[in-house]
Kinemage of the C-alpha trace (Angstrom):
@kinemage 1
@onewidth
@group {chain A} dominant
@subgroup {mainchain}
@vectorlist {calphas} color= white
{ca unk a 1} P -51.837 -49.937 -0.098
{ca unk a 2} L -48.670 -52.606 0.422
{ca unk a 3} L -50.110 -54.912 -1.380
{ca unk a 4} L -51.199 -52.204 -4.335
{ca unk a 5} L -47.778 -50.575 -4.683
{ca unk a 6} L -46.713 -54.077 -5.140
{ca unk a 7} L -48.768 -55.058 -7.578
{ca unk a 8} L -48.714 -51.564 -9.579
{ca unk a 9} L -44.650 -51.532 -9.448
{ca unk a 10} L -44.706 -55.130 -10.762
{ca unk a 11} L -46.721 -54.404 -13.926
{ca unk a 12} L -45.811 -51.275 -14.851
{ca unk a 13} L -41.858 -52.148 -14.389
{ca unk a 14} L -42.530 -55.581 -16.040
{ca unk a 15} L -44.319 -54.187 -19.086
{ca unk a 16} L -42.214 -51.246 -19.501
{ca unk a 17} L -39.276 -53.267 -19.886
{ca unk a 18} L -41.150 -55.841 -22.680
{ca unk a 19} L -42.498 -52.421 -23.962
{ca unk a 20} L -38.163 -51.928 -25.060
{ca unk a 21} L -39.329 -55.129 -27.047
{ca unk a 22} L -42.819 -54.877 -27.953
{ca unk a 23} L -43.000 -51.514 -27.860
{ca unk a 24} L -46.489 -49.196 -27.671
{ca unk a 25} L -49.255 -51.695 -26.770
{ca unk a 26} L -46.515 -52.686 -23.993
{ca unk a 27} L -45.638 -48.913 -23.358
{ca unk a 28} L -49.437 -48.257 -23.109
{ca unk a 29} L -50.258 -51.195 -20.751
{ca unk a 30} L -47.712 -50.363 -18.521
{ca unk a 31} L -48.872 -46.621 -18.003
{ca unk a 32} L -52.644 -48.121 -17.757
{ca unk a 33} L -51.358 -50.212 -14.639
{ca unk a 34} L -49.823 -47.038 -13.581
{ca unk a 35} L -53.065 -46.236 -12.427
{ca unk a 36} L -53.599 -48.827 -9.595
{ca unk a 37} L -51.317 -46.509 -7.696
{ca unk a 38} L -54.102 -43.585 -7.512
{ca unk a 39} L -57.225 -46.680 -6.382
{ca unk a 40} L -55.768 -46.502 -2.947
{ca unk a 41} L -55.099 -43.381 -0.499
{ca unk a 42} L -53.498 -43.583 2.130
{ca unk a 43} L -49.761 -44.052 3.966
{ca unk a 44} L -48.131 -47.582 4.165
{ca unk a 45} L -45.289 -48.644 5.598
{ca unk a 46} L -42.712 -50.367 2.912
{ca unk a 47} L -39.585 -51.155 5.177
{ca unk a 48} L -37.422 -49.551 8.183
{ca unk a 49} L -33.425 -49.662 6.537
{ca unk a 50} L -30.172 -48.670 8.865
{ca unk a 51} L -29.508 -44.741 8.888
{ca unk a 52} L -32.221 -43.464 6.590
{ca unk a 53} L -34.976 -44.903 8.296
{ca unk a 54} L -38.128 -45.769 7.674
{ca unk a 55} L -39.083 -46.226 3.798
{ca unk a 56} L -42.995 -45.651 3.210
{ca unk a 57} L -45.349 -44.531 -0.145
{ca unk a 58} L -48.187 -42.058 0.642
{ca unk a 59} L -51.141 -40.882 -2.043
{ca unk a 60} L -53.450 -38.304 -0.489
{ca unk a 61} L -55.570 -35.459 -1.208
{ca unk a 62} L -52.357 -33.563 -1.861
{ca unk a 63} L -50.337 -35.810 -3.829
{ca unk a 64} L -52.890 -36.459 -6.211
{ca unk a 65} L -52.987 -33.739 -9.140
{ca unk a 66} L -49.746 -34.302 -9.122
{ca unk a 67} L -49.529 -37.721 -9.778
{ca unk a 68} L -52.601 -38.356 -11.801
{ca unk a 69} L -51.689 -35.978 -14.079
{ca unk a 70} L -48.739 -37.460 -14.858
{ca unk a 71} L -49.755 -40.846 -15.557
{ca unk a 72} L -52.142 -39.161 -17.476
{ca unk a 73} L -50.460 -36.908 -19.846
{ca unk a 74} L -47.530 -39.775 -19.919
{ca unk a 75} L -50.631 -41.676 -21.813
{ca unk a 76} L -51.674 -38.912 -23.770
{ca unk a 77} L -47.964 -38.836 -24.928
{ca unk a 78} L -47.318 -42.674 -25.879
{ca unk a 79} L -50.790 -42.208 -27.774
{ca unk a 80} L -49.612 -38.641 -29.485
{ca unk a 81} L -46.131 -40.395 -30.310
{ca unk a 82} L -46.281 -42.834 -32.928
{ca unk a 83} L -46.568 -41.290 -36.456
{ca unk a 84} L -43.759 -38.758 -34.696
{ca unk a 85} L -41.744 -41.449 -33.995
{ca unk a 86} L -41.750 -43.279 -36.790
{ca unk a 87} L -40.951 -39.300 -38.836
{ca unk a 88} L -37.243 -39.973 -36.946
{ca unk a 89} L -36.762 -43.482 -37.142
{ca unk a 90} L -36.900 -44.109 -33.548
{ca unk a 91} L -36.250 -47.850 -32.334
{ca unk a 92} L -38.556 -49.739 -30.505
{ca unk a 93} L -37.768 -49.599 -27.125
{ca unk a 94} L -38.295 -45.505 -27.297
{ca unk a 95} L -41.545 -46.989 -25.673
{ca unk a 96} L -39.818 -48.536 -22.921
{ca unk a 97} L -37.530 -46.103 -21.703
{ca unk a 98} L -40.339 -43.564 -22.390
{ca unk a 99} L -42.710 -45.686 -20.077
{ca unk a 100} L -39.674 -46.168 -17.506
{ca unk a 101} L -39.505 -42.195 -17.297
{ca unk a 102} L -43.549 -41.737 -16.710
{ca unk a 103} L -43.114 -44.471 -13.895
{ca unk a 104} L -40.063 -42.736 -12.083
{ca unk a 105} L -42.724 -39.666 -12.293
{ca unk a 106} L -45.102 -41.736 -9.728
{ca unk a 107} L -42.319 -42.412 -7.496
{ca unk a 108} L -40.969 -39.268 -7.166
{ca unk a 109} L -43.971 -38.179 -5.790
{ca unk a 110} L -45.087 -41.539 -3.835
{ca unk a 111} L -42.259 -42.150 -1.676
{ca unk a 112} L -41.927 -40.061 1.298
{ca unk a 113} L -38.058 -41.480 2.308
{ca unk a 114} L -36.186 -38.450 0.511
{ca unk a 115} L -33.515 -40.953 -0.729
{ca unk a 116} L -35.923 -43.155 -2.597
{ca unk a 117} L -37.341 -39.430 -3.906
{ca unk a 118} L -33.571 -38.944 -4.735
{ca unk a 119} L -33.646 -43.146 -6.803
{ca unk a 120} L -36.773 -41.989 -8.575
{ca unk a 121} L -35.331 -38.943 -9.451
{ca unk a 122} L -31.940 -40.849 -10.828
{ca unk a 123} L -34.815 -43.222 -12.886
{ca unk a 124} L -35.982 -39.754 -14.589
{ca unk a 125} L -32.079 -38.575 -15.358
{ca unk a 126} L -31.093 -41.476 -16.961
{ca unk a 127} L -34.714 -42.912 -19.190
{ca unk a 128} L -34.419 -38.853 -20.497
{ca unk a 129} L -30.880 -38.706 -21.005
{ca unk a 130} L -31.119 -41.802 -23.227
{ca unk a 131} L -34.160 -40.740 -25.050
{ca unk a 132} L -31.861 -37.118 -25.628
{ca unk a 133} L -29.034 -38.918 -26.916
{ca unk a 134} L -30.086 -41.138 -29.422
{ca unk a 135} L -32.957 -39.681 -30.519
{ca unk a 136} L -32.673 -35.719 -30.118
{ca unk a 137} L -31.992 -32.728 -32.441
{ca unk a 138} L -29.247 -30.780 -33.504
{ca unk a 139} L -26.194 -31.162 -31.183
{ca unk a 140} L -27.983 -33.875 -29.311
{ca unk a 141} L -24.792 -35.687 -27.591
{ca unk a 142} L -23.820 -32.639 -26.135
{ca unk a 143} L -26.910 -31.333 -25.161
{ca unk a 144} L -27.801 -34.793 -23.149
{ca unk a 145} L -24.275 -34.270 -21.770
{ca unk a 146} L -25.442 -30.945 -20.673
{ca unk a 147} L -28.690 -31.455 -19.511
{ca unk a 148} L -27.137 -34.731 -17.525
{ca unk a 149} L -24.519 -32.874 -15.781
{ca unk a 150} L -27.082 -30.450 -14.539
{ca unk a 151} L -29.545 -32.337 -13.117
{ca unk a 152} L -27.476 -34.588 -11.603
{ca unk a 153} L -26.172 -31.684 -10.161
{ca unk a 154} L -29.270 -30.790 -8.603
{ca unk a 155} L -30.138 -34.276 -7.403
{ca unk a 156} L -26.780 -34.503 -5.475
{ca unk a 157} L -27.118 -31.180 -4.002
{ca unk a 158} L -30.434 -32.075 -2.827
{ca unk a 159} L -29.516 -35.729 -1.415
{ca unk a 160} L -25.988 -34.222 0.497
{ca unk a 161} L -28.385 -31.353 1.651
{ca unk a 162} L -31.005 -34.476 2.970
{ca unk a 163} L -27.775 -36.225 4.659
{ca unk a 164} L -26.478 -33.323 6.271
{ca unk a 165} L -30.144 -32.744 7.949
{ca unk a 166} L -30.389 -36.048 9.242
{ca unk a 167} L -33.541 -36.321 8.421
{ca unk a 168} L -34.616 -38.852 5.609
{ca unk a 169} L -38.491 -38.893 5.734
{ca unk a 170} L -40.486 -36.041 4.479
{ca unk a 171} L -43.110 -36.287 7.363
{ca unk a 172} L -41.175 -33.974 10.091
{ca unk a 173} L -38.471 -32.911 7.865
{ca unk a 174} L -35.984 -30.538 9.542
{ca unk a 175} L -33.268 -28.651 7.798
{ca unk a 176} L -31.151 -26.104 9.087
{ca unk a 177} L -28.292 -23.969 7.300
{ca unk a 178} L -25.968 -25.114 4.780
{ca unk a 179} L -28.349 -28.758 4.904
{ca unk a 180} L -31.482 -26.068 4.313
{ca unk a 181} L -29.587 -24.352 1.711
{ca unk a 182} L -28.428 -26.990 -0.512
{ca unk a 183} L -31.824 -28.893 -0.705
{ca unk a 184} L -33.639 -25.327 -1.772
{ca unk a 185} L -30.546 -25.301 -4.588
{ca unk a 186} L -30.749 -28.874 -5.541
{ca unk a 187} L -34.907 -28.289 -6.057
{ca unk a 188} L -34.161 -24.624 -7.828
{ca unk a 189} L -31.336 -26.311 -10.609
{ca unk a 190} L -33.743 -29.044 -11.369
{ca unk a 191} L -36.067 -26.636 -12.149
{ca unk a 192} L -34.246 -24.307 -14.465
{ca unk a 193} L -35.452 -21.283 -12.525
{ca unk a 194} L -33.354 -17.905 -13.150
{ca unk a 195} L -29.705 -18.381 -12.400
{ca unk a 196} L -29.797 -22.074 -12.973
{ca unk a 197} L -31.389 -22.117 -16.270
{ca unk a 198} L -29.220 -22.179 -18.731
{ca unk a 199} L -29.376 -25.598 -19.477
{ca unk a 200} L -33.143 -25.648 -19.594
{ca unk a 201} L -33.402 -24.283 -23.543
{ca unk a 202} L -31.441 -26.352 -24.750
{ca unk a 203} L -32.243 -29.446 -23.177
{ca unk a 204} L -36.267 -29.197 -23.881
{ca unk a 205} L -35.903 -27.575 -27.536
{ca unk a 206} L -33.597 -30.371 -28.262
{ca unk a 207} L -35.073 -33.184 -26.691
{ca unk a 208} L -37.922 -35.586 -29.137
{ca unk a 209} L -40.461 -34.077 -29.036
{ca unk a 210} L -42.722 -36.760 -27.000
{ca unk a 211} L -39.931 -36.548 -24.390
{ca unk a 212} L -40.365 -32.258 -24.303
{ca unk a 213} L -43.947 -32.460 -23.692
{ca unk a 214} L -43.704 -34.074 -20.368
{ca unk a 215} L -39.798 -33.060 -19.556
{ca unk a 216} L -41.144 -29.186 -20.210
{ca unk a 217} L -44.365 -29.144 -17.698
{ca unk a 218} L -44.054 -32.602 -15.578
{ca unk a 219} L -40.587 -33.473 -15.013
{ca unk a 220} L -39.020 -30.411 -13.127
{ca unk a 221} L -42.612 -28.985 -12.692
{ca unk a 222} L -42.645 -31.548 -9.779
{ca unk a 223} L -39.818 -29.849 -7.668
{ca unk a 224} L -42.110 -27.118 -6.663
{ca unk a 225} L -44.357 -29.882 -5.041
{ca unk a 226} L -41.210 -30.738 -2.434
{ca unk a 227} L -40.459 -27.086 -2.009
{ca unk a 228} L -43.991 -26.780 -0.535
{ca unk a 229} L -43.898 -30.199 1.236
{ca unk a 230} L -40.518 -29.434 2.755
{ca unk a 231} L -40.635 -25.702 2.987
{ca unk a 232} L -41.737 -26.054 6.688
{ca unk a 233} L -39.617 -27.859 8.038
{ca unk a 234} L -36.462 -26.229 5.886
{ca unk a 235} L -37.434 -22.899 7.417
{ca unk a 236} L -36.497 -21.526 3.878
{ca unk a 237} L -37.631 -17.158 3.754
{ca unk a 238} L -40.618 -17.656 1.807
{ca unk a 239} L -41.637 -13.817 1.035
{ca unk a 240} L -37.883 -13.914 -0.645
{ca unk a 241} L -38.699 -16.885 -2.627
{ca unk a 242} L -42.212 -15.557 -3.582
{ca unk a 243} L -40.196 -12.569 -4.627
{ca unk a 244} L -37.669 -14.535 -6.473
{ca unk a 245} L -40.252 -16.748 -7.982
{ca unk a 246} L -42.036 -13.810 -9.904
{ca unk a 247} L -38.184 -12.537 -11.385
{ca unk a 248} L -37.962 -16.183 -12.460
{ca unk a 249} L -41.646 -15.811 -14.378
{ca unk a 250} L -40.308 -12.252 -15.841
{ca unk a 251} L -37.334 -13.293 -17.002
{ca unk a 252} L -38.620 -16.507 -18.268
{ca unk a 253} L -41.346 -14.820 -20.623
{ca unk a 254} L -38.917 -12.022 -21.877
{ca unk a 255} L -36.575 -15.043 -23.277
{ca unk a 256} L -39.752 -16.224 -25.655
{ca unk a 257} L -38.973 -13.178 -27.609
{ca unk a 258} L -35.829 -13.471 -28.820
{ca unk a 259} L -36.600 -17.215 -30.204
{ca unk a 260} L -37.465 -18.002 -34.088
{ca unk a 261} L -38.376 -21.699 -33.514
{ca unk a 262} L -41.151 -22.514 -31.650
{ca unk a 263} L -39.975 -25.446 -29.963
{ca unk a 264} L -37.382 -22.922 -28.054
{ca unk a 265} L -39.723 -20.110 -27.326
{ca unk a 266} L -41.716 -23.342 -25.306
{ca unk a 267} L -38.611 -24.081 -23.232
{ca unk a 268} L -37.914 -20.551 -22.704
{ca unk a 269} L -41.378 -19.847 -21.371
{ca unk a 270} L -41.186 -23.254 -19.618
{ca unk a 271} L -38.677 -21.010 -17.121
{ca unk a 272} L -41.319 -18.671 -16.372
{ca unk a 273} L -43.825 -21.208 -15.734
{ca unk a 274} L -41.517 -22.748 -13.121
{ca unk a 275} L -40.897 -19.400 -11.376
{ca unk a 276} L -44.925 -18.589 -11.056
{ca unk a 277} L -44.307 -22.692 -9.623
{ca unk a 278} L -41.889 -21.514 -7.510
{ca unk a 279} L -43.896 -18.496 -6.052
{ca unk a 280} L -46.958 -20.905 -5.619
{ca unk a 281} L -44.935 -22.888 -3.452
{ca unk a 282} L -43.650 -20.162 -1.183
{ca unk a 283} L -47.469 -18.770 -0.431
{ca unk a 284} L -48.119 -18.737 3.181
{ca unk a 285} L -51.842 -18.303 2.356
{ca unk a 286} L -54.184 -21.345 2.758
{ca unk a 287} L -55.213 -21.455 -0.923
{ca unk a 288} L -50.931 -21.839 -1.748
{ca unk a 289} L -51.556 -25.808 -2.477
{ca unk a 290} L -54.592 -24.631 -4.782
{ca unk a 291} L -52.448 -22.099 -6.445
{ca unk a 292} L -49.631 -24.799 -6.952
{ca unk a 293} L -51.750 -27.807 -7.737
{ca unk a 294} L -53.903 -25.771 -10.555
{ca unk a 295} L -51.102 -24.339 -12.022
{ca unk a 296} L -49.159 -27.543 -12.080
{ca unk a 297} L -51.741 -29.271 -13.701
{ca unk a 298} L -52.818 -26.339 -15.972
{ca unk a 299} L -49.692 -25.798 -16.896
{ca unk a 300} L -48.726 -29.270 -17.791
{ca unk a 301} L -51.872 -29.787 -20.218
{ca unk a 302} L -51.284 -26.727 -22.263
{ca unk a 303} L -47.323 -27.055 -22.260
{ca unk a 304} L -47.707 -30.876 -23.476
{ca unk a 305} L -49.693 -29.391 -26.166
{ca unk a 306} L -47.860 -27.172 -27.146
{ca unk a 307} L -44.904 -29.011 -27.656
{ca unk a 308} L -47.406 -31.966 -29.413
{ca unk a 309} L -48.227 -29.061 -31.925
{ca unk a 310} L -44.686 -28.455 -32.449
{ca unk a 311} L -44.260 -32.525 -33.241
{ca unk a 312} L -47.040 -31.842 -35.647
{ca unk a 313} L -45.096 -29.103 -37.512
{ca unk a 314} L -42.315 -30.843 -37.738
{ca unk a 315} L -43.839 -33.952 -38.944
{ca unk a 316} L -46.268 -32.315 -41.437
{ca unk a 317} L -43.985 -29.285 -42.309
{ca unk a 318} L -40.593 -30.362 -41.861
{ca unk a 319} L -39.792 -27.179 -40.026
{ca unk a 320} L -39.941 -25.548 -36.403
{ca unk a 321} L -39.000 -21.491 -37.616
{ca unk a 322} L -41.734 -19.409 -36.903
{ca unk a 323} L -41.056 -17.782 -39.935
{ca unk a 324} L -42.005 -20.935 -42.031
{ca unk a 325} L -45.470 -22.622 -39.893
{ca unk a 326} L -48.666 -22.642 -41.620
{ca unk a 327} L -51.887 -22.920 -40.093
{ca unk a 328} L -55.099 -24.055 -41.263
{ca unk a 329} L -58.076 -24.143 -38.941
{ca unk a 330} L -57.918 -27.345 -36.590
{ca unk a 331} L -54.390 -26.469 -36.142
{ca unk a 332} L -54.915 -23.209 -35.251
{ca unk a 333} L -58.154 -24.110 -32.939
{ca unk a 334} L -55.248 -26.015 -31.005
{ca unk a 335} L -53.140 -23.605 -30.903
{ca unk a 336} L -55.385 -20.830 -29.278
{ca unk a 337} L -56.420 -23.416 -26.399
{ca unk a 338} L -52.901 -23.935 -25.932
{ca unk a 339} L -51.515 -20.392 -25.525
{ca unk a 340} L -54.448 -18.994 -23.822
{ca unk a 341} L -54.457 -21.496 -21.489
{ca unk a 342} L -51.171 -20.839 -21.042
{ca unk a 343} L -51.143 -17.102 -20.781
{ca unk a 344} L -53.863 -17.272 -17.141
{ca unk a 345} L -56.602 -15.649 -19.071
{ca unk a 346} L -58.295 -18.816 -18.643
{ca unk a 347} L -58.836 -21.888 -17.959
{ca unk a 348} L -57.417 -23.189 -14.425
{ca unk a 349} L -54.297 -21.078 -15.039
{ca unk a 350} L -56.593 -18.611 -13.963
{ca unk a 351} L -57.439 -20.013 -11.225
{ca unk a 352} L -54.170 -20.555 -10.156
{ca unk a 353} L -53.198 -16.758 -10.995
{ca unk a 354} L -55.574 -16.260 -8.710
{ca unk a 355} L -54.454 -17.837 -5.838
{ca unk a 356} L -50.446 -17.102 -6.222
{ca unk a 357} L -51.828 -13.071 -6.351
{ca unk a 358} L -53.881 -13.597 -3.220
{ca unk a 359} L -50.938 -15.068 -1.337
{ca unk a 360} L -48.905 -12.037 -1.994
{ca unk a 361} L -47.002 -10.523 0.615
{ca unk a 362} L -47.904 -7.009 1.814
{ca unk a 363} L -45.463 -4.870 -0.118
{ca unk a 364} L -45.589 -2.260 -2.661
{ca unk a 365} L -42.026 -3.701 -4.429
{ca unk a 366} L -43.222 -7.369 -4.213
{ca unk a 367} L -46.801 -6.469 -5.869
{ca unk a 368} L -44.909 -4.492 -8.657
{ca unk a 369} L -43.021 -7.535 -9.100
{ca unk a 370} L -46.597 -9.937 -9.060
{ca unk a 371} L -48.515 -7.576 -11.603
{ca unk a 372} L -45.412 -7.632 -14.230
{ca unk a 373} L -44.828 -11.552 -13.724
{ca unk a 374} L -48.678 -12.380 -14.181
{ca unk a 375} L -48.619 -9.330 -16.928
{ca unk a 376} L -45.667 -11.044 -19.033
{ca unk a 377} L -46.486 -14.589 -18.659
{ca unk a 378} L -49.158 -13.787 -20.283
{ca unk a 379} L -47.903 -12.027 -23.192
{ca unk a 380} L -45.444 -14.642 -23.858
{ca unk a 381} L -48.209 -16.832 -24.708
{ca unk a 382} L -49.712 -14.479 -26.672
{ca unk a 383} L -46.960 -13.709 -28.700
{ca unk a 384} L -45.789 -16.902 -29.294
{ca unk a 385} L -49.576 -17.337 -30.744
{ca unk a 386} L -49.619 -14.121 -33.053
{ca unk a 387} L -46.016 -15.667 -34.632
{ca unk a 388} L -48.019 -19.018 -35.601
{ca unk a 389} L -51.004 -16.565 -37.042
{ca unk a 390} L -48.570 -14.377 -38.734
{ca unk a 391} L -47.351 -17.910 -40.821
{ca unk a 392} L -50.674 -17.794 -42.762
{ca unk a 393} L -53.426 -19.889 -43.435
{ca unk a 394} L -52.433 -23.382 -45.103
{ca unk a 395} L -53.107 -27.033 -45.289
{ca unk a 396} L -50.732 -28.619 -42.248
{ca unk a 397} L -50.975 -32.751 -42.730
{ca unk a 398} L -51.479 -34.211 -39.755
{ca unk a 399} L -51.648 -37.892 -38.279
{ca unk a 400} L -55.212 -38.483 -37.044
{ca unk a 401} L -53.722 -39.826 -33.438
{ca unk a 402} L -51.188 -37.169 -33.107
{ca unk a 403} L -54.254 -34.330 -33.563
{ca unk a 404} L -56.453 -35.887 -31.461
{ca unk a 405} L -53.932 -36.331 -28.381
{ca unk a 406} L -52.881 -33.079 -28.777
{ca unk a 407} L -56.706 -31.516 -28.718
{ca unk a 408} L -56.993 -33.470 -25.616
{ca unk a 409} L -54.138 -32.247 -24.244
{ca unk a 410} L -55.263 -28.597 -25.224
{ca unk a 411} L -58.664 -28.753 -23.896
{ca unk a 412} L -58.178 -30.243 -20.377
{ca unk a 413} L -57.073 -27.021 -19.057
{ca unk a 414} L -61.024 -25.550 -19.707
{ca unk a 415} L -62.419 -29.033 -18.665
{ca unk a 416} L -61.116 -28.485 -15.793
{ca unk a 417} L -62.110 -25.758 -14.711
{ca unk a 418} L -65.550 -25.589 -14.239
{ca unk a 419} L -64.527 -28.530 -11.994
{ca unk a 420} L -62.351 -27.412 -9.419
{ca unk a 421} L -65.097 -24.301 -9.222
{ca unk a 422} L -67.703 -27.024 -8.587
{ca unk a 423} L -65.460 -28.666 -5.831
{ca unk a 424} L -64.482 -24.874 -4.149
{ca unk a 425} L -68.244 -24.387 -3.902
């Protein structure tokens, strides 16, 4: 796998950066090398350094959703983003940044030293913050500012809570205390989950839109994967997080209806996709990973296409107020894969309903708390879906590359499915 990681890290860094140059058939070269790093499973040992130990990259069974998807839906993305891109006037080298972001995605979850975790993670801060600042909406200096203060708050607390363990590599990670504590926090702020949110809104609403679909569902969707890899060894009180999870998910979907644009309701749900994350994570039962992996992945597909059908209004409509969408009926074909995929009903959402309400602990307060978090997640998504119906029917122009990435994105979540039944039986 040495020799792989090599080669993979060498073309996708070496085209993203011509990709700030050339830019798409660069951008999209890059993320199709990105793919050598899923042809070969397996742990490999990269180099021992002074005080933090050994540095390694691992891809196994468990890594893999994770990862694949986003390479994947970074693809999807660079294909969806053109026409979009070219709406605002974006430069060129919105490719290259865009591909760096996708390829500090990878590494976040390939390396298992928690400071090279902590590098990739400072790769994802700054490609995002760039693409926020030059090329978001509204406010968009001050948002980036935002949204870069906070997650490099989170990063930090996470890396001093790594130092103060003393423990650098995820394989036999112990954490005790304040050192426990602060790499929970770091993990929770990254994720926008309730308390630490605040910055989440405006950061996704405001961000271009290629950049929301895979900030929203990929980029602090893949905290939850270190709270489960690291939740043993960090001794954190998992029936509390469950607990606190499933607020998170209430809170999050009760935020949707206060928005009028539907790029903010997104972000706003995004929160209580992250806390049903969150809850995943903390499930003792076997089928937690399940529960976490399907409704990462689920989640991800049908939050990317969301967003990509919000890049479509704006592009074809010039507007994101609920108040002022049209639909006519490929658009709105999209948009009920999206939000019923995203509501659980179906799709591997379901699936991954399923397994966060069979890891439930046994009490009467905590189930109360599961039934209204898988209740209102749901209705979110339905809401947010009766607003675009309530627009009215009308002709939406739309970019022949954007629809068709978007329908991809929209559908995976059913594609799915029947395929991860297949594999359980």
């Amino acid at each position: 796998m040495f020799d792989l990681f090599l080669l993979a890290t060498a073309l996708a860094a070496a085209l993203s950066i011509a990709a700030l140059k050339a830019g798409r058939p660069a951008a999209l070269a890059a993320q199709l090398a990105m793919f050598l790093y899923l042809a070969q499973q397996g742990r490999q040992h990269l180099v021992s350094m002074p005080y933090i130990g050994e540095v390694a990259v691992s891809l196994d069974f468990y890594k893999m959703p994770f990862a694949a998807t986003s390479i994947a839906l970074g693809l999807l993305v660079t294909l969806y983003a053109s026409r979009y891109l070219e709406h605002i006037q974006a430069a060129r080298w919105y490719y290259g940044v865009h591909a760096l972001y996708v390829l500090s995605f990878v590494w976040i979850i390939l390396f298992e030293n928690l400071v090279f975790v902590f590098l990739a993670l400072e790769l994802s801060i700054i490609t995002s913050f760039l693409l926020i600042w030059y090329f978001g909406y509204g406010d968009r200096r001050r948002v980036g500012l935002l949204y870069f203060i906070w997650a490099q708050v989170g990063s930090i607390l996470f890396l001093v809570g790594v130092a103060l363990s003393g423990h650098f590599v995820a394989e036999g990670f112990k954490a005790f205390g304040l050192a426990s504590l602060l790499v929970l926090v770091g993990l929770l702020v990254k994720m926008g989950t309730a308390g630490a949110h605040f910055w989440l809104p405006y950061a996704h609403a405001e961000a271009p839109t290629p950049l929301s679909a895979l900030l929203s569902p990929v980029h602090v969707g893949l905290m939850a994967y270190w709270i489960w890899r690291l939740r043993e060894g960090a001794q954190w009180p998992l029936e509390v997080l469950y607990a606190y999870g499933l607020a998170t998910a209430i809170y999050g979907s009760f935020l949707v209806f206060r928005e009028v644009d539907i790029k903010r309701a997104l972000a706003d749900s995004t929160i209580a996709n992250m806390g049903l994350l969150v809850a995943a994570a903390a499930v003792k039962h076997p089928l937690g990973y399940f529960a976490l992996a399907l409704l990462f992945v689920g989640h991800a597909f049908a939050k990317a296409a969301g967003f990509m059908l919000s890049g479509i209004y704006i592009v074809g409509l010039h507007t994101r107020r609920f108040d002022e969408l049209r639909w006519d009926l490929k658009i709105f074909a999209i948009a009920v894969m999206t939000f019923v995929a995203l509501s659980g009903v179906f799709g591997i959402n379901l699936l991954g309903k399923i397994g966060v309400a069979l890891g439930a602990p046994h009490s009467l307060s905590v189930v109360v708390l599961l039934i209204a978090a898988l209740f209102t997640t749901a209705l979110y998504s339905f809401y947010i879906l009766n607003r675009i119906y309530k627009g009215g029917a009308g002709e939406v122009s739309v970019d022949g590359e954007m629809y068709i990435s978007t329908l991809a994105s929209a559908v995976l979540p059913y594609i799915l499915m029947p395929v991860v039944l297949l594999w359980f039986l």
